[in-house]
C-alpha positions, 0 to 999 in steps of 0.5 A: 602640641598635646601630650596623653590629650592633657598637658599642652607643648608649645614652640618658641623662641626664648631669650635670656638675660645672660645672652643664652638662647633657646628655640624649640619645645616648652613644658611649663616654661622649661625646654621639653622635646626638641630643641635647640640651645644657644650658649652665649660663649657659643657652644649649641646643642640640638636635640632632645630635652626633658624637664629643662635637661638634655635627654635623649638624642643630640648634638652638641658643638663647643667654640673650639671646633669639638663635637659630640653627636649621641646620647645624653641623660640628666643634661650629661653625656650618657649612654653610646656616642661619638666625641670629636676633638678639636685636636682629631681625636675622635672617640666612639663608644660608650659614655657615663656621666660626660666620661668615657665607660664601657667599652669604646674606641678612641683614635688619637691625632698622633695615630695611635688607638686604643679600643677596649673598656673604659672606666670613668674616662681612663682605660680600665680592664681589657683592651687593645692599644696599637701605635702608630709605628706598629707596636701592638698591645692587648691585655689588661689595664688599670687606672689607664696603664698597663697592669695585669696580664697582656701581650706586647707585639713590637713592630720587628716581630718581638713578642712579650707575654707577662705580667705588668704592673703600673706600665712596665713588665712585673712579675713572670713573662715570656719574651720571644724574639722574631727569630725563634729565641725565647727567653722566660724568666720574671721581671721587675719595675722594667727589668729582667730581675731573678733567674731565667732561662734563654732558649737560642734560636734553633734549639727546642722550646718548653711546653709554654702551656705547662709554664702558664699552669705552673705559673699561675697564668691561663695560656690562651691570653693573646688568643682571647685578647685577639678574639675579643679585641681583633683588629676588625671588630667594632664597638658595640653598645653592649658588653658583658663585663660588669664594672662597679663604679661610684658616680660622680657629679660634674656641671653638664657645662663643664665637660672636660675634653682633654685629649689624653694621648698616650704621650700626655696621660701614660707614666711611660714618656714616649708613646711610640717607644716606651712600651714597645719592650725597650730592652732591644736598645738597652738591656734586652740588646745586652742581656738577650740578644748577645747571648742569642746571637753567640749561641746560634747554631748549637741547638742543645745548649740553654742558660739558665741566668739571674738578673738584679735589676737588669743586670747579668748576675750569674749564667748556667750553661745547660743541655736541654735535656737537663731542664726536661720535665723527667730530670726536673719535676716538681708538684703543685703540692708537696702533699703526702699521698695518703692525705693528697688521696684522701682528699681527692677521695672527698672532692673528686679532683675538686679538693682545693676548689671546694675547701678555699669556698669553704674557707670563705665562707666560714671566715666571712662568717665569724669574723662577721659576727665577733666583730661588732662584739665590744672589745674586751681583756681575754679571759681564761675561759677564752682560751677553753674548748668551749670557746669555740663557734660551731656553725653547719652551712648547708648548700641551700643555706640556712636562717644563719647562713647564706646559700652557696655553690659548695657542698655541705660543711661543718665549721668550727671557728677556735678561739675566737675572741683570741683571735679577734684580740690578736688581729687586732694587737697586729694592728689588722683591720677586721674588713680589710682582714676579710676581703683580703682572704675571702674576696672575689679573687679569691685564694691561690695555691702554693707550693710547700717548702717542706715535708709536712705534707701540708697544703698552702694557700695564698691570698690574692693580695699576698698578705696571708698564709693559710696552712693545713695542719694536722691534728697534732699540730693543732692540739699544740697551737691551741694548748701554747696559746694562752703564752703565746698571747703573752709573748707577741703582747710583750714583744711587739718585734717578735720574729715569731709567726703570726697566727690570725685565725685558726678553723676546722672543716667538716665534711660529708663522712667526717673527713676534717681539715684544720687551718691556720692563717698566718702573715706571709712573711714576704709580703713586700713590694720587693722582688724576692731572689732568695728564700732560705729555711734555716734551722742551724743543723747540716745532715740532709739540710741541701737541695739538689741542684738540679730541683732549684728554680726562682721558688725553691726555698733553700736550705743550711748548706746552701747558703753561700753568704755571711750577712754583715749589718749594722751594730745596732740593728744586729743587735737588736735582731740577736736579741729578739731571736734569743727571747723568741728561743727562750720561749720556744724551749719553755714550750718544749718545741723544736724543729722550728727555722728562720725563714730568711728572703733576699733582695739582691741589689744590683751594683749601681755603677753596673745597674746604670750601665745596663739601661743606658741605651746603644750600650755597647757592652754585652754582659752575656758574652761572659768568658768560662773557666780560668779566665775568670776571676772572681777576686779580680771582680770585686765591687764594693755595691752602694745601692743602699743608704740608711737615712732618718726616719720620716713618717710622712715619707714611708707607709706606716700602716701594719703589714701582715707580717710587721708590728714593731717600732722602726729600728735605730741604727749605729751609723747614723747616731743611734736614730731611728731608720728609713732604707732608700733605694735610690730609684725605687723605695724609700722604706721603714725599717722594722725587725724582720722587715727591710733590714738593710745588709752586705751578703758576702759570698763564701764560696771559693774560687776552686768550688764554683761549678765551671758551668756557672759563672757568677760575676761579684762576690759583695751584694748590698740585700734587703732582708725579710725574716722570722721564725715559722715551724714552732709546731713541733713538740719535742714529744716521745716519737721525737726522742725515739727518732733522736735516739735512732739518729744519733746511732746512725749520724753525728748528734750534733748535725742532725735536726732532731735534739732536746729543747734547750739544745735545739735552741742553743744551736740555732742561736749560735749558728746565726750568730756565727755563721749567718750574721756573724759580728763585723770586726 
């Protein structure tokens, strides 16, 4: 054979010493064209080859029986191809490097098929996994298990549509069962986990549309999925989804053909049951369906419940017309009407879109630069107003700056190097600091928990916080930095907020916005059933009932329980507080609050019984009025155990919010502490950070609304805490409020004092009332 007229190809049999046999076409004494190879353990391949490697079209058949048939590059299984398993799996799709990637579909032997995308040999992104007993699911995936938001279909008509994470429900969802009912609420691990409501079959159900909005979700997830993922459609050899994905070699000798069925390679044991939404069988049968079949016929009632882990903890009877959006409505933002119109002025409905790009851009910018910037003590000058970076970003983009799909910005970085000091002395690393805020995910809106009528953002990971802040705020923030910097440098377990960055946007017209960036207190792997703002005052500090969901944050008077913990670590928590006061009052501040997170554990006898399977106890068919009582429901909880710490048991590494050294406890001879929940975590415990506590509830039996039940009155909690608001000073409007108030109110109950009063009270108010001492 010739080849351009120059390079000559011949066909012949070749033999080699190790027993291996080729036939076919030869270039320069390598296999070249077609041909086919003979493996002495008898595996053969026919097709194509170039330079001695298996390129092109080809077929390939191991000694057990395995077959692939398709493409191949550089001697791999690359591009679009067909694998059958000697065990009757059979994939088809796409392949990279011997691995499944792209999009592909594999039917299992034991029925089961899975057809989506593929990212170096496990399910990753999209796709579509159906049991062979019915059981349907389409959503996401990640590293091959479920994870992100999909739609689970059981074979008995149930349908969940949520979140998931690592294979099991995690986070908020909607769970309707075939006969009408409805229930929506979050879960976590597996298990229903906060508040909820249960919509009987028959009565009217919420505009799921408007609880995907409010939630974060987009409401057209199974449509798409459907769409994208039919049952009908076929695999096909090009896809729009683009997968960054750093190759790997492996020997083309060496291709693995494991047959991963669901049951072998998935975290969840049995394949045709563990994702078919168990609680049928165990707590949903508990928690769901006896609820729903008690209620069947009265169309107007719903519960509103709350789970600890899987158990029943509180229900609500409510009319439907208590939960219409009139009677119970809250905005994305509480954001004042002049600063919510002027800035959809400025962007024309497009505000939060435009000014998260723009806070992007403008971090990536000057996190960027300083950071190459060697190390060095800060100076006084630092703390200047010429310590400033002022950078104009234009659409187009500039010789300093990089285009954009925005509008035209000024951005005034403030503080610089301080910051970059203070990022560090919290132990952040700078690029992760940078992809955690200014990533492709990019930032989340959040609801505001107070009256400022700032905005909130939230970044995708929930590490970070950002805040609008007004002006005066900021005059403040930057004139209390230089003592500020003293403070978190001196006591590593500081409960007060930590800043990371402070900008200001300038817009076309004028129009400024000034951000913080601070750590997100409740960053943590626990689900977080409580949020408290507690300032130590009582005149206007309740929320109405009738506005609280699993995301209001409550205020002092809705505090219904005393926490106790342990000698030392309480001791070490009143101390700090008292120093943080101290240097709040010195910087003649106030209305500053401990914002306080619970983790509610459930009790662990109970917690056991909710997920034993065939259960026969019903925790939803709970008695009203005078048949209950709560003393005679008192159980001692045991879900919490302080152990010694290891630090090769427990992530160390810094969280956004975390910086000190782990506590020592009393109980256990004064050495430093890990908390073990006994199924879920085993965790360092820090000041503020999974502090271990027994919540005992001070309402009265006389005081409990005879529509709510709720079941136990000791609770073992996780607490997460610290000190926000401290830009506040005490300044003349404040006092001219003072005055006015206290004509009209108690002095000692309102919120607006002096400095050194403010301080005292909020001490003796958590000291007494909230962590009062264990006799």
């Amino acid at each position: 054979m010739e080849d351009g007229g120059s390079v000559n190809y011949s066909s012949e049999e070749k033999s080699f010493p190790n027993g291996d046999v080729y036939i076919g076409e030869i270039k320069a004494k390598l296999p070249h064209g077609k041909g086919k190879y003979t493996w002495s353990d008898g595996t053969t391949y026919a097709g194509d080859w170039e330079d001695g490697k298996m390129t092109g079209k080809g077929v390939i058949i191991w000694p057990s029986g395995a077959k692939y048939e398709g493409e191949f590059s550089g001697g791999y299984l690359h591009g679009y191809g067909t694998l059958t398993e000697y065990t009757g799996c059979v994939y088809r799709g796409s392949w990279r490097m011997n691995s499944h990637h792209g999009i592909g579909r594999k039917e299992y032997s034991n029925s089961d098929s899975y057809e989506g995308l593929w990212r170096e040999g496990i399910r990753e992104g999209c796709g579509r996994y159906s049991w062979s007993n019915g059981n349907t699911y389409v959503g996401n995936w990640k590293n091959g298990k479920i994870d992100g938001r999909g739609v689970m279909k059981r074979d008995n008509g149930d349908t969940f549509d949520g979140c998931w994470v690592n294979g099991l429900k995690h986070g908020s969802g909607v769970y309707r069962f075939a006969d009408g009912g409805l229930y929506i609420g979050t879960w976590s691990k597996g298990l229903k986990d906060g508040k909820g409501t249960f919509y009987p079959a028959g009565s009217k159900h919420p505009s799921l549309r408007k609880w995907c909005s409010i939630k974060g979700h987009y409401s057209g997830l199974s449509l798409n999925a459907e769409t994208h993922m039919g049952p009908k459609s076929s695999v096909k050899r090009s896809f729009s989804e683009k997968i960054s994905v750093s190759s790997r070699s492996k020997s083309s000798r060496q291709i693995s053909l494991r047959t991963s069925s669901l049951d072998a390679d998935w975290s969840l044991r049995d394949p045709a049951g563990d994702c078919i939404c168990h609680d049928s069988s165990s707590t949903e049968s508990q928690t769901l369906d006896g609820g729903q079949s008690e209620a069947s016929g009265t169309s107007t009632l719903v519960y509103e419940r709350e789970y600890m882990q899987g158990v029943l903890i509180t229900e609500r009877t409510r009319t439907y017309s208590d939960l219409s959006p009139k009677n119970k409505r809250q905005n994305k933002f509480s954001v004042k009407p002049v600063m919510k119109s002027s800035l959809m002025d400025i962007f024309g409905g497009r505000q939060s879109y435009y000014l998260k790009l723009n806070l992007q851009l403008g971090i990536r910018y000057t996190v960027g630069k300083i950071t190459p910037v060697p190390a060095r003590e800060v100076r006084s000058s630092d703390f200047g107003e010429r310590a400033r970076i002022r950078m104009y970003f234009p659409k187009e983009g500039s010789q300093r700056t990089p285009p954009h799909c925005s509008i035209d910005f000024y951005w005034k970085d403030y503080c610089p190097m301080v910051f970059r000091n203070l990022r560090e002395m919290f132990k952040l690393d700078a690029a992760e600091y940078m992809m955690s805020i200014c990533g492709d995910c990019g930032l989340r809106d959040i609801s505001s928990p107070g009256k400022s009528g700032s905005i909130f953002y939230l970044s995708q990971d929930d590490r970070f916080v950002i805040k609008t802040l007004k002006k005066s705020e900021l005059k403040v923030l930057l004139n209390m930095l230089p003592k500020y910097y003293s403070h978190v440098g001196k006591y590593e377990n500081t409960l007060i907020t930590k800043f990371f960055g402070v900008h200001r946007i300038t817009l076309r017209g004028g129009k400024k916005v000034r951000f913080v960036v601070m750590g997100n207190m409740f960053c943590t792997e626990l689900h977080i059933h409580r949020r408290f703002d507690l300032k130590g005052s009582s005149h206007g500090r309740c929320t109405d009932k009738d506005k609280i969901n699993s995301h209001t944050t409550l205020k002092d008077l809705d505090l219904k329980y005393v926490f106790q913990m342990d000698i030392k670590l309480r001791e070490s928590l009143l101390n700090q507080i008292s120093l943080d006061c101290k240097f709040l009052e010195s910087r003649h501040i106030i209305d500053y609050s401990l914002l306080l997170g619970l983790h509610f554990r459930a009790p662990e006898n109970l917690k056991a019984l909710a997920e034993l399977p065939g259960s026969t106890q019903r925790q939803d068919s709970i008695p009203f009025g005078d048949d209950v009582k709560q003393g005679d429901q008192l159980i001692i909880p045991k879900g919490l155990l302080l152990v010694a710490h290891e630090p090769n048991f427990v992530n160390t590494a810094p969280g956004p919010h975390i910086r000190g050294h782990t506590l020592r406890a009393y109980s256990i001879g004064d050495r430093e502490v890990d908390l073990l929940l006994p199924g879920t975590a085993r965790l360092r415990v820090q000041l503020g950070v999974n502090m271990p506590a027994q919540a005992i509830s001070k309402v009265h039996e006389d005081k409990v609304d005879a529509s709510e039940v709720e079941l136990f009155e000791v609770y073992d909690v996780v607490l997460y805490m610290g000190i926000i608001d401290i830009l506040q000073e005490y300044n003349m409007k404040k006092k001219i409020e003072n005055a006015c108030k206290s004509m009209k109110f108690d002095p000692q109950t309102i919120s607006v004092v002096e400095p050194k009063i403010y301080a005292q009270r909020f001490i003796n108010f958590l000291d007494k009332e909230v962590f009062p001492h264990n006799p």
